[in-house]
Each structure stands twice: as C-alpha cells, then as structure tokens.
C-alpha positions as CSV (number, residue, x, y, z in Angstrom):
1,X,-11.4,-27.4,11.5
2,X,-10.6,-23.6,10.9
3,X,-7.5,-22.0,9.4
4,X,-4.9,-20.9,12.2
5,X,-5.7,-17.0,13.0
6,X,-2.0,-16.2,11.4
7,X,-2.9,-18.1,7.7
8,X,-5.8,-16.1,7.7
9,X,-4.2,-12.5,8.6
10,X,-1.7,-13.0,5.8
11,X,-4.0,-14.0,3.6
12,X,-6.2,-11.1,4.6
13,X,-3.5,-8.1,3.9
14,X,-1.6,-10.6,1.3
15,X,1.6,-11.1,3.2
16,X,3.5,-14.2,3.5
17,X,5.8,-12.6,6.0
18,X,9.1,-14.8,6.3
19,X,7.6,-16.9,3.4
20,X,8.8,-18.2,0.4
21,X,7.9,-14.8,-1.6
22,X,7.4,-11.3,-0.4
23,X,8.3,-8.0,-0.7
24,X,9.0,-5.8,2.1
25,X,9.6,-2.0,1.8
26,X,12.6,-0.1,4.0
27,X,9.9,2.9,5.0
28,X,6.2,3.6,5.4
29,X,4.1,5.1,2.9
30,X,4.0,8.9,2.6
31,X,3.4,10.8,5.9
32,X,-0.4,11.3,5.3
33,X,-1.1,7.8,7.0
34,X,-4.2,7.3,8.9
35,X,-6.0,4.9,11.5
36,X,-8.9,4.4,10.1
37,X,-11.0,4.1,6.8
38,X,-14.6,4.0,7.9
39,X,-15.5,2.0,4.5
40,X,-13.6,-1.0,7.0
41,X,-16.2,-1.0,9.7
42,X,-18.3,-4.5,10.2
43,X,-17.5,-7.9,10.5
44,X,-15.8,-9.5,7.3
45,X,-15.6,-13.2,5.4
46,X,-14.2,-14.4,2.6
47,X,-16.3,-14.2,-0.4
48,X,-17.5,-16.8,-2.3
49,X,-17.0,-19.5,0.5
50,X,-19.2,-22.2,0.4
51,X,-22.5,-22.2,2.2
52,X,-21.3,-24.8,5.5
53,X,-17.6,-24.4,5.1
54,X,-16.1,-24.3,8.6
55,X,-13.4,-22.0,7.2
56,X,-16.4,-19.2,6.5
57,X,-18.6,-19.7,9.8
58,X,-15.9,-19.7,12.5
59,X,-12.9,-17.5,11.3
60,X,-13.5,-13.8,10.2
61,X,-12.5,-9.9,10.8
62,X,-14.4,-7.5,12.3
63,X,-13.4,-3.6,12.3
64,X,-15.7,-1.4,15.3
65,X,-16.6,2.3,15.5
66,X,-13.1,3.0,16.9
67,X,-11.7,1.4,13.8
68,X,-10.0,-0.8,15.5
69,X,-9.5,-4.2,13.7
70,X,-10.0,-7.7,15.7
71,X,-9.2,-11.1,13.6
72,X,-11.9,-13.4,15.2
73,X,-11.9,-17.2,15.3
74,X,-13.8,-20.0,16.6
75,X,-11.4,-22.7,17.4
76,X,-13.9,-25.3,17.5
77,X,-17.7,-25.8,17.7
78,X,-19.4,-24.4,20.3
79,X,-16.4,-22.4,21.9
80,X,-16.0,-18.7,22.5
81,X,-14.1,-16.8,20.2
82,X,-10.8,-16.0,20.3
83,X,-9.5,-12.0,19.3
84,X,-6.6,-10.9,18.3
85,X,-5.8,-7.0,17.4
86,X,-4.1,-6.2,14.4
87,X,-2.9,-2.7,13.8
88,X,-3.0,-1.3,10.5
89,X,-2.8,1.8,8.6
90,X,-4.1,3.7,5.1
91,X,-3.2,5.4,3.0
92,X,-5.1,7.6,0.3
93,X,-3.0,8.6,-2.9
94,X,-4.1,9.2,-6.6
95,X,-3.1,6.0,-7.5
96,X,-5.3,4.4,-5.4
97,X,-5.7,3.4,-1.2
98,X,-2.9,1.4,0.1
99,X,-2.8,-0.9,3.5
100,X,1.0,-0.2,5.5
101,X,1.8,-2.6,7.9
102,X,4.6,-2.7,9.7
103,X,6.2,-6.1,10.4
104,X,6.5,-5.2,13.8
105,X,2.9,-5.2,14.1
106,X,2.3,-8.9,13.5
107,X,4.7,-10.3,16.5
108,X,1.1,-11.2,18.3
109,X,0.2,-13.7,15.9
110,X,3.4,-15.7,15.7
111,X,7.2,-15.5,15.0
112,X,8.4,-12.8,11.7
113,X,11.3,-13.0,10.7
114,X,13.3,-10.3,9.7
115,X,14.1,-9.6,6.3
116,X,16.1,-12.2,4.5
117,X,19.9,-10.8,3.8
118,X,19.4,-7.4,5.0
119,X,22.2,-6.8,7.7
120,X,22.4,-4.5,9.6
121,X,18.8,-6.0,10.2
122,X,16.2,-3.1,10.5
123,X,14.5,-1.9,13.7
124,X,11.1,-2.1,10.9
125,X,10.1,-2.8,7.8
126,X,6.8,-2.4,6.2
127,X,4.3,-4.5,3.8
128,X,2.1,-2.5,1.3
129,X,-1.3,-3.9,0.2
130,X,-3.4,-2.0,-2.5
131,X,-7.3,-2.1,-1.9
132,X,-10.8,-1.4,-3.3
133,X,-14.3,-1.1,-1.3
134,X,-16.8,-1.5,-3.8
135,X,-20.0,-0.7,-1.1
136,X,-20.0,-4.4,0.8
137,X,-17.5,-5.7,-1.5
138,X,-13.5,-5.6,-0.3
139,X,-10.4,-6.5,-2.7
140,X,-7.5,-6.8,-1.1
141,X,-4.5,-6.6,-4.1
142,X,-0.9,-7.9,-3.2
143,X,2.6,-6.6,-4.3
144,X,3.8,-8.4,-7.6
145,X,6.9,-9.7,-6.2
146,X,8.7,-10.8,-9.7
147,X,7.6,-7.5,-11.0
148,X,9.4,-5.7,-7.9
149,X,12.4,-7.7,-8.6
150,X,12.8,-7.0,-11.7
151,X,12.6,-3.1,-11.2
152,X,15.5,-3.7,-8.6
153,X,17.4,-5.7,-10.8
154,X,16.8,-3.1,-13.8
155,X,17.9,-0.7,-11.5
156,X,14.3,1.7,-11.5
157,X,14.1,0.7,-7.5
158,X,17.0,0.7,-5.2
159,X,17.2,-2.0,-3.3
160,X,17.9,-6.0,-2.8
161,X,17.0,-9.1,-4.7
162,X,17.4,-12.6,-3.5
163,X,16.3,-15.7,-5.1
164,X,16.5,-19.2,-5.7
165,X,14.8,-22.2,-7.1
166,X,11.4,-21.5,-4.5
167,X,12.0,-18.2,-3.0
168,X,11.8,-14.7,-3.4
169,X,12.6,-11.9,-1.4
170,X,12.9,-8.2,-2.2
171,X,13.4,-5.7,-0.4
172,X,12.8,-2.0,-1.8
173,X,15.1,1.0,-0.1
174,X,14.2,4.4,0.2
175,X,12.3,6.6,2.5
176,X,8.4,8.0,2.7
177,X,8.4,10.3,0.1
178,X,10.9,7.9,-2.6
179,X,7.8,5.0,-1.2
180,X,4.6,7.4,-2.4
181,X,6.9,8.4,-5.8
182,X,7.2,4.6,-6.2
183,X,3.6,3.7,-6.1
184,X,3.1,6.7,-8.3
185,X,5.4,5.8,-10.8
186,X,5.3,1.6,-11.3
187,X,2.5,-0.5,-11.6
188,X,3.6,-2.9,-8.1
189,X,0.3,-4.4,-7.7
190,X,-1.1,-7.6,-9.5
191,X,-4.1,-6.8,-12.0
192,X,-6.7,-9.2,-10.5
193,X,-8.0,-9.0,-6.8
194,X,-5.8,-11.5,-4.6
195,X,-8.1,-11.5,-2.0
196,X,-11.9,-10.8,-1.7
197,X,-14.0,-10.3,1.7
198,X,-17.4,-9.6,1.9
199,X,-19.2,-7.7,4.6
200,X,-21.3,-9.6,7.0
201,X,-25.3,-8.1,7.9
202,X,-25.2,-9.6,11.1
203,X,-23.0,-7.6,13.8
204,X,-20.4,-9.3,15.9
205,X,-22.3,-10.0,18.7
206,X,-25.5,-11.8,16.5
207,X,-23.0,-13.6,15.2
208,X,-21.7,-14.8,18.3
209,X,-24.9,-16.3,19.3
210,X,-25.3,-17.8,15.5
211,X,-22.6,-19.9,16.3
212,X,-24.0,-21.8,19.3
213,X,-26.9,-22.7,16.5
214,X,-25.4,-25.1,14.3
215,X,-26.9,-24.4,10.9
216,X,-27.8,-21.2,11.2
217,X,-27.4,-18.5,8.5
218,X,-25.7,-14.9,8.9
C-alpha cells in the first residue's frame, strides 16, 4: 500500500508542516523568485528504492514543459492516478538554489496549521528547502531546525523559539532582503542530502500504461 500523497510532499520539499519540528520563515526569499527551474522537468522517484517496493512504482512527481509540478499516486493496483498540483518557487543565490513554499500553498493536500505561538497568526509563512541537480540526480536539503534555534536564541536571527521534550518550532522574522542576507550569512541547511529523487526515463504517460503491467520495469 502506497504512502498518503501529503507524507510524500513533505518528504519531498522536507517539511513537516504542523509537525513535531520545523522551521518556518516570516517572508519569502529575495524578490528574484521564479516558477520554474527547467533542471525539474520529468517524472521523479525516490532513489535507491527497492526494485518491487509499492512505495517506488505507484507514488512519484512529475514536473511538464510548463513547469508545473503534479504529485502523482496510484492508490491501489490497477487504478488511475490521482494528481495533485503543488506550487513552488526558486530561487538562485550564491549560496546555492533554494525551494520557497509558502504554507498557503499546501491547503490541497490536507489541513496546516499555522505557526505554533505566533499571534497575531500570519496571513503566510514560508518553508525554505536547499537543493542540488546533479544531471538525473536531485537532493533535496532541509532546514537544521536546532541550528536555527539556536541562532534565535543567541540572538544572530530575530525571531521565536518554542520547545519541549518532542517539539520544535521556530519561527525566523524579517523581510526578503534580511531572508537572502540570512542564507548568505549562516549555514541553515543540514550537510548531508535529506532527500534524494532520481529522474525517471520513461515519461508520465509510459508510465501510466507500466502500471496496468504488473512487473514491469521503468
């Protein structure tokens, strides 16, 4: 049986959105955002899934020509798929490419709750995710939630910290240009990819029909 299509979108973009640890940042990053990074386009799965896993066959992401990207899941064995549109946005610095989402964004895939302790609660609030495309090879590398506190707490990042025995919430303040300074200036990001997809040879509509085969390859 496949992961639910919201597991798999926070895993994808690293974001445990109303879970037990995140960080969530008051504004988007920089002004220079775009809609599309062609290096995205194709149909996307985990990498280093095993050859027959359910998990790997049925649930996926696929990015078209528009750049628009689709989360794709077969709910069971010999169903259609199910889409569901995502919007995201990148970002180019020196410091690397960076994925802004806004929380607003992921209402289609389920209830998000707002973020924890911040009254008045914001209209928005955004999750940053750093990546690499190494040719058919994606990494996908989440905030560092402990290291984020801490800069709040030593006061090098304005904004909140709240935590107890299992949970972890920050939330950094500032606007666009304090968010690319920020990136700039402090390592956020964990060292080792979080996540890692691999691109698919088969295009979404071959591997639509590969899933009415059972047992065959894409």
């Amino acid at each position: 049986m496949s992961r639910p299509l919201s597991a798999l979108f926070l895993t994808l973009i690293a974001l445990l959105a109303g879970g037990c640890v995140e960080t969530r940042f008051e504004a988007p990053l920089g002004d220079n955002i775009e809609t599309c990074d062609s290096r995205w386009k194709g149909l996307w799965f985990e990498a280093g899934a095993k050859a027959g896993d359910p998990d790997a066959e049925r649930v996926g992401m696929h990015v078209d020509e528009a750049c628009a990207l689709t989360l794709i899941e077969q709910p069971a064995a010999g169903a259609p798929l199910k889409r569901w549109r995502v919007p995201i946005n990148f970002v180019h610095l020196r410091s690397g490419d960076y994925l802004v989402v806004a929380d607003t964004a992921l209402r289609g895939l389920g209830e998000i709750a707002p973020p924890y302790g911040i009254e008045p609660v914001p209209a928005k609030s955004y999750f940053f995710v750093k990546y690499r495309v190494r040719g058919d090879r994606l990494e996908l590398y989440e905030v560092d939630s402990a290291k984020a506190a801490r800069l709040v707490i030593d006061g090098k990042l304005e904004g909140t910290v709240q935590k107890n025995r299992s949970d972890l919430h920050v939330y950094v303040r500032g606007g666009r240009a304090q968010m690319v300074e920020l990136v700039r200036r402090h390592d956020l990001f964990g060292s080792k990819p979080w996540h890692v997809f691999q691109r698919s040879r088969l295009e979404l509509q071959d591997f639509e029909r590969s899933l009415q085969a059972p047992g065959a390859k894409r």
